[in-house]
PyMOL commands that place a pseudoatom at each C-alpha (Angstrom):
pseudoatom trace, name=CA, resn=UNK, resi=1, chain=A, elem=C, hetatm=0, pos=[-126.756, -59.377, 80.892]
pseudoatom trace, name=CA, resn=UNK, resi=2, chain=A, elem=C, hetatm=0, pos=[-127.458, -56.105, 78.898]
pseudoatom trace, name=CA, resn=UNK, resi=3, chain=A, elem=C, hetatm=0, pos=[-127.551, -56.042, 75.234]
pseudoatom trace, name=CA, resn=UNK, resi=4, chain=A, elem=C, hetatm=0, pos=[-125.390, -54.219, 73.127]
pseudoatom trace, name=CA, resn=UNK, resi=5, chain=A, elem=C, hetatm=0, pos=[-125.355, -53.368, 69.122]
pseudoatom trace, name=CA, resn=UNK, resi=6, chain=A, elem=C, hetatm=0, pos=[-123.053, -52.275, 66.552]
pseudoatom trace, name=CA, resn=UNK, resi=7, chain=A, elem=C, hetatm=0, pos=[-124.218, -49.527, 64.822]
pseudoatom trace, name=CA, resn=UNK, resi=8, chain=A, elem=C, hetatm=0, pos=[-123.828, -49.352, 60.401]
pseudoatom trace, name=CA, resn=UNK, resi=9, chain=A, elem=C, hetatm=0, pos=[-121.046, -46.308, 61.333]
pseudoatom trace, name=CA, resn=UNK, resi=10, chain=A, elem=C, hetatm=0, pos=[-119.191, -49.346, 63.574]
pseudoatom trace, name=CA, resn=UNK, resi=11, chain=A, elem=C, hetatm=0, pos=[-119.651, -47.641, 67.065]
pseudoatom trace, name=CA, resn=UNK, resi=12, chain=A, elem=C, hetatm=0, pos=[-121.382, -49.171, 69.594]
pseudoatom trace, name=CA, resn=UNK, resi=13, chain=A, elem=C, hetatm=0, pos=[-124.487, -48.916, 71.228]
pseudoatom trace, name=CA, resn=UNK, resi=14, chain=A, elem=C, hetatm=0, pos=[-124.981, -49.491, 74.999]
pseudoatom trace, name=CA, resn=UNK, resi=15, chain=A, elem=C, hetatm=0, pos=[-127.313, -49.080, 77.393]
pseudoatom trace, name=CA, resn=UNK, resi=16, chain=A, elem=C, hetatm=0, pos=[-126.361, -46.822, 80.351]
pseudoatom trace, name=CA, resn=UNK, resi=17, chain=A, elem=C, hetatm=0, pos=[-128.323, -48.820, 83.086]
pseudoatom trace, name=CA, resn=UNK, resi=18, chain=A, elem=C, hetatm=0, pos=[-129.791, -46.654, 86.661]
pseudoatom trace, name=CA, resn=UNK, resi=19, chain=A, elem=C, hetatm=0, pos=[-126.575, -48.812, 88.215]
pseudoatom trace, name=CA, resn=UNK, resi=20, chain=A, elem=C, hetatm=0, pos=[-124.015, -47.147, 85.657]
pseudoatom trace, name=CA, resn=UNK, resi=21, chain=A, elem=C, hetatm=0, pos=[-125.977, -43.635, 86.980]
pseudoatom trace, name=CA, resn=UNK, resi=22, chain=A, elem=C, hetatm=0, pos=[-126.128, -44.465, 90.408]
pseudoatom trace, name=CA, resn=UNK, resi=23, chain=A, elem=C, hetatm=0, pos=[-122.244, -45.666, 90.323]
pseudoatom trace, name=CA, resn=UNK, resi=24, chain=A, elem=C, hetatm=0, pos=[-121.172, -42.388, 88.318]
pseudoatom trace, name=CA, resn=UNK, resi=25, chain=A, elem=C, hetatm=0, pos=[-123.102, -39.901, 91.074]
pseudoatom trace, name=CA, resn=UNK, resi=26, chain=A, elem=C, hetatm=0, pos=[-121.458, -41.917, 93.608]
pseudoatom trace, name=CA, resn=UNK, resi=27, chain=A, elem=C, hetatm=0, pos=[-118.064, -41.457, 92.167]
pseudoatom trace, name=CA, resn=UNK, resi=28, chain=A, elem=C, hetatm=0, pos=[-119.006, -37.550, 91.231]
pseudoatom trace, name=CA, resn=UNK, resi=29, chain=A, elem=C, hetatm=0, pos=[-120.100, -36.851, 95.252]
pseudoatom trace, name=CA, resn=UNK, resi=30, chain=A, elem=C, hetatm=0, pos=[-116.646, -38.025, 96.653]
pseudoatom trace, name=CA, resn=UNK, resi=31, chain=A, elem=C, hetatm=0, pos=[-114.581, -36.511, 93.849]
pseudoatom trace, name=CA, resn=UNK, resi=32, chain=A, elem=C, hetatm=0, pos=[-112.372, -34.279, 94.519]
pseudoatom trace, name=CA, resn=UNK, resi=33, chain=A, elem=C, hetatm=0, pos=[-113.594, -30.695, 93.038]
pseudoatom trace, name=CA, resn=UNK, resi=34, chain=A, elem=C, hetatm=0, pos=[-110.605, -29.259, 92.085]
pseudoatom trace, name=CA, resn=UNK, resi=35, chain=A, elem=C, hetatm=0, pos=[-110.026, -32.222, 89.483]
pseudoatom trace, name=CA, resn=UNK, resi=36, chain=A, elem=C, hetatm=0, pos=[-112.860, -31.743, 87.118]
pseudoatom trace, name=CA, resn=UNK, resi=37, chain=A, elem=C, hetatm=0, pos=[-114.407, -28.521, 85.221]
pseudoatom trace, name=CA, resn=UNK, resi=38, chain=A, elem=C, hetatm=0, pos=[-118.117, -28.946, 87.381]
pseudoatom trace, name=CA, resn=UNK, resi=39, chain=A, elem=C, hetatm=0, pos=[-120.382, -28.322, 84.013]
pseudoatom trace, name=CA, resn=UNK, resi=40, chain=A, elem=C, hetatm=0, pos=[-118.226, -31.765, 82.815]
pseudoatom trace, name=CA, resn=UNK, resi=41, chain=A, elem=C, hetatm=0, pos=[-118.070, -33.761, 85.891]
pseudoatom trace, name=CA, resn=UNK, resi=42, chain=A, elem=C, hetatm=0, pos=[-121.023, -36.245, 85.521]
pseudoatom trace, name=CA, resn=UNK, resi=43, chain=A, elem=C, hetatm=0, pos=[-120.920, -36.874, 82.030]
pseudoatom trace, name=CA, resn=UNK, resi=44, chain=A, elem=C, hetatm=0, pos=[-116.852, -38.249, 81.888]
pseudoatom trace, name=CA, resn=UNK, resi=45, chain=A, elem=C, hetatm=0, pos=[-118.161, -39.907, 85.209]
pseudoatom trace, name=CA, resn=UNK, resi=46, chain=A, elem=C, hetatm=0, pos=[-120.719, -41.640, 83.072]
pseudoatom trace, name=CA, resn=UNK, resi=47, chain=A, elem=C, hetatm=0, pos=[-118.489, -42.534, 80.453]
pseudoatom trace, name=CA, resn=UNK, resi=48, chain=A, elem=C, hetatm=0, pos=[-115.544, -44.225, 83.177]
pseudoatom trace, name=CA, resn=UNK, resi=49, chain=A, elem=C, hetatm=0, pos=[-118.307, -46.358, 84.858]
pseudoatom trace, name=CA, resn=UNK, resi=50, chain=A, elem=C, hetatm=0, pos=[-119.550, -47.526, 81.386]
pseudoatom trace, name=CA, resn=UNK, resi=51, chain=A, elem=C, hetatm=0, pos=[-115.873, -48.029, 80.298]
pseudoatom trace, name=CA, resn=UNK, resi=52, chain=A, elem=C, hetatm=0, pos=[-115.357, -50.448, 84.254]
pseudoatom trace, name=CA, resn=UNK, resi=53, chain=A, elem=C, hetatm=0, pos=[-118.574, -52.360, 83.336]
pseudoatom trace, name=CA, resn=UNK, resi=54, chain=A, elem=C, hetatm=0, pos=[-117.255, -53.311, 79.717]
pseudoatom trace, name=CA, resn=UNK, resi=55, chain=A, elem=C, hetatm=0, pos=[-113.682, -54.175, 80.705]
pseudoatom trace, name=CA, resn=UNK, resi=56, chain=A, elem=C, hetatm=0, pos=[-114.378, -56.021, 84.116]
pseudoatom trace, name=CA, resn=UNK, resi=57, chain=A, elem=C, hetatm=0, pos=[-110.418, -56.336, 84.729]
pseudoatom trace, name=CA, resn=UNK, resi=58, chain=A, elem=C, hetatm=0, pos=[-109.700, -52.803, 83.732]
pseudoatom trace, name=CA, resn=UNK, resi=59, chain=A, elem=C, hetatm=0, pos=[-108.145, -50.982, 87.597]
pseudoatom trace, name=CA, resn=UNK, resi=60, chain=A, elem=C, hetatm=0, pos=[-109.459, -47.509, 88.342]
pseudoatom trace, name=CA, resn=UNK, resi=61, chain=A, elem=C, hetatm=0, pos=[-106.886, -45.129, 88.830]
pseudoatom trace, name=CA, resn=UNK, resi=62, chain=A, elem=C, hetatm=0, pos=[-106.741, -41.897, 91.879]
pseudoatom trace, name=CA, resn=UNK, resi=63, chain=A, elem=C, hetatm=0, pos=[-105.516, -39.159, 89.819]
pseudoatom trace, name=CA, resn=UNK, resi=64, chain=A, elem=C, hetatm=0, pos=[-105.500, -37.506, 87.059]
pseudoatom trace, name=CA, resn=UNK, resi=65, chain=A, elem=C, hetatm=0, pos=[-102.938, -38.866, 84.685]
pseudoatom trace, name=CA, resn=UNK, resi=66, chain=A, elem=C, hetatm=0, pos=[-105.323, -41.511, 83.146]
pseudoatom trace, name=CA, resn=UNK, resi=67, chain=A, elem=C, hetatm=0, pos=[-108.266, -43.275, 84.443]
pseudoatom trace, name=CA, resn=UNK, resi=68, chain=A, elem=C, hetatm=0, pos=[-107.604, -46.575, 84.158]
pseudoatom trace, name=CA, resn=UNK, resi=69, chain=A, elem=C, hetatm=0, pos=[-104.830, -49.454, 84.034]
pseudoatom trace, name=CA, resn=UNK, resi=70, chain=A, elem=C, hetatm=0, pos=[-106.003, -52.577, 81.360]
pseudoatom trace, name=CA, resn=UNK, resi=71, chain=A, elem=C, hetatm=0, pos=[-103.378, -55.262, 80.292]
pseudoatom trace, name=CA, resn=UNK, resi=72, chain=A, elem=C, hetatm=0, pos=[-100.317, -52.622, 81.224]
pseudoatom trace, name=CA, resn=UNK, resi=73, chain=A, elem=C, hetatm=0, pos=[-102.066, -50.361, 79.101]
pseudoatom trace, name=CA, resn=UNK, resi=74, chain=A, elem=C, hetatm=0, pos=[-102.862, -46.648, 80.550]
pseudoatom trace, name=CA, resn=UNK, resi=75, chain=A, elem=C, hetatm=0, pos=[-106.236, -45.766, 79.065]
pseudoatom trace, name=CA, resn=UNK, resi=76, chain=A, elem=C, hetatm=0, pos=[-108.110, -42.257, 79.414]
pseudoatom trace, name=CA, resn=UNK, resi=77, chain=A, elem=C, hetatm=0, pos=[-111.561, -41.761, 78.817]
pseudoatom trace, name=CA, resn=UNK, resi=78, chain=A, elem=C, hetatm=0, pos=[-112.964, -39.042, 76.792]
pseudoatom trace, name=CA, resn=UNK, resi=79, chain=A, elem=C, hetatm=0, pos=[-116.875, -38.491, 77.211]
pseudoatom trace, name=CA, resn=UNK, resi=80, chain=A, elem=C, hetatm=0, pos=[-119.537, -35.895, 75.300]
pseudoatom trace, name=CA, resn=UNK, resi=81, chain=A, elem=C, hetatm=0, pos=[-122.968, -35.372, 75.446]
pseudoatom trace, name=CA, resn=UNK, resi=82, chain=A, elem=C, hetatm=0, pos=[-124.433, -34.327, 71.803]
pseudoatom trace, name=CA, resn=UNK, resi=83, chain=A, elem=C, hetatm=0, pos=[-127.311, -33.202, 71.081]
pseudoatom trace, name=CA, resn=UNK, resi=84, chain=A, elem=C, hetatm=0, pos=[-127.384, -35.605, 68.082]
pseudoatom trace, name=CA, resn=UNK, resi=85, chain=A, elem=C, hetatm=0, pos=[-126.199, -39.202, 67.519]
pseudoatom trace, name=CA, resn=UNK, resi=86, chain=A, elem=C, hetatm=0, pos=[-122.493, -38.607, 66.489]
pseudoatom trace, name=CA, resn=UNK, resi=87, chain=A, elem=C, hetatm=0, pos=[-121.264, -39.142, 63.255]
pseudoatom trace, name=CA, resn=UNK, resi=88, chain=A, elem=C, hetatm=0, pos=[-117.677, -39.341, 61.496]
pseudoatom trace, name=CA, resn=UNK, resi=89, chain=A, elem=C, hetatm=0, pos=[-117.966, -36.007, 60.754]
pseudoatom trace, name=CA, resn=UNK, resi=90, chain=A, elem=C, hetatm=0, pos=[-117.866, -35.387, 63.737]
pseudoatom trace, name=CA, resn=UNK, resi=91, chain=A, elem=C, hetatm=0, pos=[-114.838, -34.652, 66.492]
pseudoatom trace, name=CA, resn=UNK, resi=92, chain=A, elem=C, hetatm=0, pos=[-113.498, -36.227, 68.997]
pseudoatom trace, name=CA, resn=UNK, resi=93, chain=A, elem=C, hetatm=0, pos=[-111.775, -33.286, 71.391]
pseudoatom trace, name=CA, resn=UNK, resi=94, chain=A, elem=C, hetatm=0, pos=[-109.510, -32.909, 74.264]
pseudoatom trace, name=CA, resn=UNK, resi=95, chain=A, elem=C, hetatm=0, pos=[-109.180, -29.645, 75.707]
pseudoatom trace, name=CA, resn=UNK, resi=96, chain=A, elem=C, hetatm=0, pos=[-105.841, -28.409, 75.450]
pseudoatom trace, name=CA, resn=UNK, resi=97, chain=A, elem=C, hetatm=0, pos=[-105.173, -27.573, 79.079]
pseudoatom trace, name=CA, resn=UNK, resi=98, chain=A, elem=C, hetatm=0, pos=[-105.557, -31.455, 79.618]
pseudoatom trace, name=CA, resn=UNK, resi=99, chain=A, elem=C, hetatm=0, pos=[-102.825, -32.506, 76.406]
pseudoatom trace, name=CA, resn=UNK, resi=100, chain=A, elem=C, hetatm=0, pos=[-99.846, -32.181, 79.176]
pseudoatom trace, name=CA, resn=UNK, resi=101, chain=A, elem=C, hetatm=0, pos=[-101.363, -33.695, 82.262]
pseudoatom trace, name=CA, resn=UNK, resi=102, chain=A, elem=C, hetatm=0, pos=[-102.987, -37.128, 80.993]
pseudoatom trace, name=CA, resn=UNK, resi=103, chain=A, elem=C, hetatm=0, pos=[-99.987, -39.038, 80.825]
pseudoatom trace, name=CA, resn=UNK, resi=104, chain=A, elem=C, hetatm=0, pos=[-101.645, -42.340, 79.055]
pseudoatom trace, name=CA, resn=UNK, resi=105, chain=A, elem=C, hetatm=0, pos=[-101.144, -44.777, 76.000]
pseudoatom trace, name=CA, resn=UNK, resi=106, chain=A, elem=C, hetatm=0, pos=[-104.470, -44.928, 74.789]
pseudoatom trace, name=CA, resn=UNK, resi=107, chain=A, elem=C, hetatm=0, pos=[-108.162, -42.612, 74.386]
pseudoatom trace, name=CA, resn=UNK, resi=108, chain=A, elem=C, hetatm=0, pos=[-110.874, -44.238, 74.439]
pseudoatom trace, name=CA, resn=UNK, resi=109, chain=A, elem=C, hetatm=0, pos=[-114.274, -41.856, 73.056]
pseudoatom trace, name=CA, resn=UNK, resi=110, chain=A, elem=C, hetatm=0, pos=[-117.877, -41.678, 74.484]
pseudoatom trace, name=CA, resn=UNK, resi=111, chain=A, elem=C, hetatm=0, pos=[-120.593, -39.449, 73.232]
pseudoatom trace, name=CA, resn=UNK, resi=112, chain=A, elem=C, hetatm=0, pos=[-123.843, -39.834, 74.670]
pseudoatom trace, name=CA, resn=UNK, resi=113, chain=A, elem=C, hetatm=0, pos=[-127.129, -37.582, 73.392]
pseudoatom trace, name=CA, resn=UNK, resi=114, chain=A, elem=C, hetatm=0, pos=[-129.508, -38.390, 76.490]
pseudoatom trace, name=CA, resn=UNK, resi=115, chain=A, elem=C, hetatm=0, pos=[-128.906, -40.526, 79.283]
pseudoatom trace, name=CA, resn=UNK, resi=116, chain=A, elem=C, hetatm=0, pos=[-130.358, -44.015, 78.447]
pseudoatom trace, name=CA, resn=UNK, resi=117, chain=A, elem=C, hetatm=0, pos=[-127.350, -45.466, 75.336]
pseudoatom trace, name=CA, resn=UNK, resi=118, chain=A, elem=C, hetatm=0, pos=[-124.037, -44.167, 74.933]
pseudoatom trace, name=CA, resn=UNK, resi=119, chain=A, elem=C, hetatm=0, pos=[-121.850, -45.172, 71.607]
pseudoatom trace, name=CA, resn=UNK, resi=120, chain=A, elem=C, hetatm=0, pos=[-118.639, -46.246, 72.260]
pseudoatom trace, name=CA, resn=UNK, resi=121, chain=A, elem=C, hetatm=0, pos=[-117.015, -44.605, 69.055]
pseudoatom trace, name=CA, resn=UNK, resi=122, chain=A, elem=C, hetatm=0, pos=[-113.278, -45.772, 69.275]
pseudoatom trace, name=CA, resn=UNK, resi=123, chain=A, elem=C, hetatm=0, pos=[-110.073, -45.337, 70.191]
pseudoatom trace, name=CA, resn=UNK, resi=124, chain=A, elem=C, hetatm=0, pos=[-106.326, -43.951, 69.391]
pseudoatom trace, name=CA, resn=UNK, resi=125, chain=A, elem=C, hetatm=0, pos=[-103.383, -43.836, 70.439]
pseudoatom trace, name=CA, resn=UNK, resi=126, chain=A, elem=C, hetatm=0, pos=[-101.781, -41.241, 72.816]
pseudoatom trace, name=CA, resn=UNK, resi=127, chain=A, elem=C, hetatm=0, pos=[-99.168, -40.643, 69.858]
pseudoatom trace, name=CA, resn=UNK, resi=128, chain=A, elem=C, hetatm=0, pos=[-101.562, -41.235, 66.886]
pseudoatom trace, name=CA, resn=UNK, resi=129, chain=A, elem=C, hetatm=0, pos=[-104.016, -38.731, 68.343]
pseudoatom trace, name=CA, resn=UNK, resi=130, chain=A, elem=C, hetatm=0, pos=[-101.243, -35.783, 68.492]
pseudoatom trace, name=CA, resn=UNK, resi=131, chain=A, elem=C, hetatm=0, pos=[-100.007, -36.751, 65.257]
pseudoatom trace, name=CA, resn=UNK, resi=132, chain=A, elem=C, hetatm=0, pos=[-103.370, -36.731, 63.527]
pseudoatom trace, name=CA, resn=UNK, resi=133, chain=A, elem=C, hetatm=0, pos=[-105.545, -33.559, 65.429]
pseudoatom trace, name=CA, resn=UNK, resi=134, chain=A, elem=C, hetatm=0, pos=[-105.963, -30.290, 64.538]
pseudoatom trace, name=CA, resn=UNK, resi=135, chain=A, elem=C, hetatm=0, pos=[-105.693, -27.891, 67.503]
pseudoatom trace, name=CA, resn=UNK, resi=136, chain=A, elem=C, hetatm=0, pos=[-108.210, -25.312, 67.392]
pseudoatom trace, name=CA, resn=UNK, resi=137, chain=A, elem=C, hetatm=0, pos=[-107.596, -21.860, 69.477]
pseudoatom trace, name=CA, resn=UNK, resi=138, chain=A, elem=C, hetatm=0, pos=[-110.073, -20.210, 71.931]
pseudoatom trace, name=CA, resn=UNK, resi=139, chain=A, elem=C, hetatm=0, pos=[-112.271, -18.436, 70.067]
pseudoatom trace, name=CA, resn=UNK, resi=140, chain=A, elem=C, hetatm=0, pos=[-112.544, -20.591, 67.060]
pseudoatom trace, name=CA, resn=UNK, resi=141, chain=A, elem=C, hetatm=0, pos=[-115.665, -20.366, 65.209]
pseudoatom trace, name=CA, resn=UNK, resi=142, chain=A, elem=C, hetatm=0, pos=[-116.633, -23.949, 63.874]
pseudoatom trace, name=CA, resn=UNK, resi=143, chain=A, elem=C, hetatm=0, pos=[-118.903, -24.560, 61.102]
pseudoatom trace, name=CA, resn=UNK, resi=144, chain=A, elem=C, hetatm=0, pos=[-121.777, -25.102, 63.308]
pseudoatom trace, name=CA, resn=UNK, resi=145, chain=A, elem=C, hetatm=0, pos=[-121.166, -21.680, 64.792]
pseudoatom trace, name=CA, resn=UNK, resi=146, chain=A, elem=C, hetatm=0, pos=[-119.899, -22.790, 67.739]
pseudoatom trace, name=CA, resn=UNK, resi=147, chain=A, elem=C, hetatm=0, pos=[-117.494, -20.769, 69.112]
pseudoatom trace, name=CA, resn=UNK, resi=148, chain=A, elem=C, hetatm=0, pos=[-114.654, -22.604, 71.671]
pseudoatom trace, name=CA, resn=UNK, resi=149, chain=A, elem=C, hetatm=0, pos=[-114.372, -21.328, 74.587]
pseudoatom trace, name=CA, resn=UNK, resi=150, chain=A, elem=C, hetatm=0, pos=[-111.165, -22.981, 75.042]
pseudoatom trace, name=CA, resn=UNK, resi=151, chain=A, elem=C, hetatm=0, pos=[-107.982, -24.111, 72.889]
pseudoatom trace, name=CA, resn=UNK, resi=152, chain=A, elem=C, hetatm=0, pos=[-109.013, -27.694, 71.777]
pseudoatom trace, name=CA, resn=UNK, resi=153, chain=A, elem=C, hetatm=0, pos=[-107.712, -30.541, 69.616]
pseudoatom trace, name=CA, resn=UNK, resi=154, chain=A, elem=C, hetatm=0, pos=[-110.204, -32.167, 67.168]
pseudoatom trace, name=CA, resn=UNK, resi=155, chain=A, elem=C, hetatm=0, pos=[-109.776, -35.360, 65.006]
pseudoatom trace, name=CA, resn=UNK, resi=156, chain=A, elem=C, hetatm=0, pos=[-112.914, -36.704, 63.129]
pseudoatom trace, name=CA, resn=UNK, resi=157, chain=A, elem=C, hetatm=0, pos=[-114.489, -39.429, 64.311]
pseudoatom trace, name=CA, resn=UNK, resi=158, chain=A, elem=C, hetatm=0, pos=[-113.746, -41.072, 60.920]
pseudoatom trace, name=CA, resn=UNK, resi=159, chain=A, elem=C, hetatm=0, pos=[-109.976, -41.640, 62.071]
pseudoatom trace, name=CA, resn=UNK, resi=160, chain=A, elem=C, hetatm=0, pos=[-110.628, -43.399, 65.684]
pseudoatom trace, name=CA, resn=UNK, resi=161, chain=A, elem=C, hetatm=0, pos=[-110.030, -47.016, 65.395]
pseudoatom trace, name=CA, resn=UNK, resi=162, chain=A, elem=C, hetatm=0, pos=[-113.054, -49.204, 65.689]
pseudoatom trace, name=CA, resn=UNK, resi=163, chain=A, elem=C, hetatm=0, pos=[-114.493, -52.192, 68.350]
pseudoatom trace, name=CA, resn=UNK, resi=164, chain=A, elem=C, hetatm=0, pos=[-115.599, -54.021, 65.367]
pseudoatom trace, name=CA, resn=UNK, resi=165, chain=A, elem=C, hetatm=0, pos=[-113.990, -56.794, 64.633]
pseudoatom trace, name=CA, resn=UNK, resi=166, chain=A, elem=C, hetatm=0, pos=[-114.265, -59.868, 66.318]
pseudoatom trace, name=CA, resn=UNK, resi=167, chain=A, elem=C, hetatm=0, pos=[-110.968, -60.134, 66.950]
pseudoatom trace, name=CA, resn=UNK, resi=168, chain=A, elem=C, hetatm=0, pos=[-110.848, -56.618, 68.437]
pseudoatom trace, name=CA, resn=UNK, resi=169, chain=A, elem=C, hetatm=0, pos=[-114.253, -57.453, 70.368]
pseudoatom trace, name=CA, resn=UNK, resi=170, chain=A, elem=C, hetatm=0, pos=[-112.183, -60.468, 71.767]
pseudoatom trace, name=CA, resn=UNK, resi=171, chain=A, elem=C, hetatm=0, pos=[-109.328, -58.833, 72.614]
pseudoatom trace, name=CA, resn=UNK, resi=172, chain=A, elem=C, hetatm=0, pos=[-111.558, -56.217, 74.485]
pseudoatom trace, name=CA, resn=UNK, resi=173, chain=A, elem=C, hetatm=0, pos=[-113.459, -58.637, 76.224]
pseudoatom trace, name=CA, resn=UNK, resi=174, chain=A, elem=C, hetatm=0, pos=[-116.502, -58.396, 73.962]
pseudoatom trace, name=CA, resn=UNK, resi=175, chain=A, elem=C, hetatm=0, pos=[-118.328, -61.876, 74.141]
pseudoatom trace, name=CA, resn=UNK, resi=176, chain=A, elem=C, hetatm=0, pos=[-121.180, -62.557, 71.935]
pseudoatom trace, name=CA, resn=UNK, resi=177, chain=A, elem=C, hetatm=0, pos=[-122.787, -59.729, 72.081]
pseudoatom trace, name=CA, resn=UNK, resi=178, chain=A, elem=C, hetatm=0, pos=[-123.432, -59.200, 75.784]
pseudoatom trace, name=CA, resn=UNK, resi=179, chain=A, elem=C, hetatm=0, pos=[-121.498, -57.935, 78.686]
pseudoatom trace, name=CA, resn=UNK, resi=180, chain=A, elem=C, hetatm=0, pos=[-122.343, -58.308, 82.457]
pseudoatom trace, name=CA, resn=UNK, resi=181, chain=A, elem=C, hetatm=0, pos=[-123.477, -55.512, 85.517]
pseudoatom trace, name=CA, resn=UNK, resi=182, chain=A, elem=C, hetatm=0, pos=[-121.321, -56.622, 88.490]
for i in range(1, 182): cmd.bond("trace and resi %d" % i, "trace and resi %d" % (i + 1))
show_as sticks, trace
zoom trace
C-alpha cells in the first residue's frame, strides 16, 4: 500500500513509485511517435500510469481521443512538470491543437515538480473547461515572462473541482487513505 495526503490547497499528494516509472517508460518505448510532442511524452505517460494505479477499474484506451474509459465516463489526462509545487494561481492548460481531437467527458490534472510525488489537482468537465478557459495565442507573454510557444487554453487551478471529500474520495475509489500497486 502507498500512502497518500491531502494537501491544505485540497490536491493530492502521491508518491510516483520506480513501478509507476518503469510502467510509464514501458508504455513511452512502444508508443507510437507520431502521437505525442517527444519533449512531452514521458511526463503525460507518468501522469496515465499514476491515474491506472488510483482507479484500478479505469480501461486504457489505443488512441488519441481520451485515455481512459471509468464508469462510462471518457476521461483525459492532463500532466505538467513545474518547477514549483502548483498553486491555484496557477493554470491548468491544454494546447489548442489538442481542443478538437480529445473527444472526452472529463480532464483530469497532474503537475509534478521532480519525479518522486505528483499532486493530483482536480478535475472538470469537457464542457465546463471550454466554458470557463481563457485561450491564450502563440506568442503570449504571461506574467512570469513566459512566452507560449503555442495557442493554449488556461483556467486557474482555483476552478478545477477537488478529490476532497469523502464522498468524492469514495466515489473515486479513494479508501482510507491508501491505494494499492498491482
Amino acid at each position: 500500500m502507498i500512502q497518500y495526503q491531502f494537501t491544505k490547497e485540497g490536491y493530492i499528494k502521491i508518491p510516483i513509485t520506480q513501478q509507476i516509472l518503469q510502467r510509464a517508460k514501458q508504455r513511452e518505448f512502444k508508443a507510437d511517435k507520431r502521437t505525442y510532442l517527444e519533449a512531452n511524452r514521458d511526463i503525460g505517460f507518468i501522469g496515465e500510469e499514476i491515474y491506472q494505479t488510483i482507479f484500478h477499474d479505469a480501461t486504457l484506451m489505443k488512441g488519441y481521443e481520451y485515455d481512459f474509459n471509468w464508469k462510462d465516463f471518457r476521461i483525459e489526462i492532463k500532466t505538467k512538470k513545474r518547477k514549483v509545487y502548483p498553486r491555484d494561481s496557477y493554470e491548468a492548460t491544454i494546447p489548442e491543437y489538442t481542443m478538437d481531437k480529445e473527444i472526452c467527458d472529463i480532464f483530469v490534472f497532474f503537475s509534478f515538480v521532480n519525479r518522486t510525488d505528483a499532486y493530483l489537482l482536480g478535475w472538470i468537465t469537457h464542457e465546463d473547461f471550454i466554458r470557463k478557459s481563457i485561450f491564450r495565442p502563440k506568442g503570449f507573454r504571461d506574467t512570469n515572462g513566459v512566452v507560449y510557444k503555442e495557442g493554449t487554453y488556461d483556467l486557474k487551478i482555483l476552478h478545477l473541482e477537488r478529490f476532497n471529500s469523502f464522498l468524492t474520495c469514495c466515489a473515486f475509489g479513494f479508501d482510507k487513505g491508501e491505494y494499492e500497486l498491482e
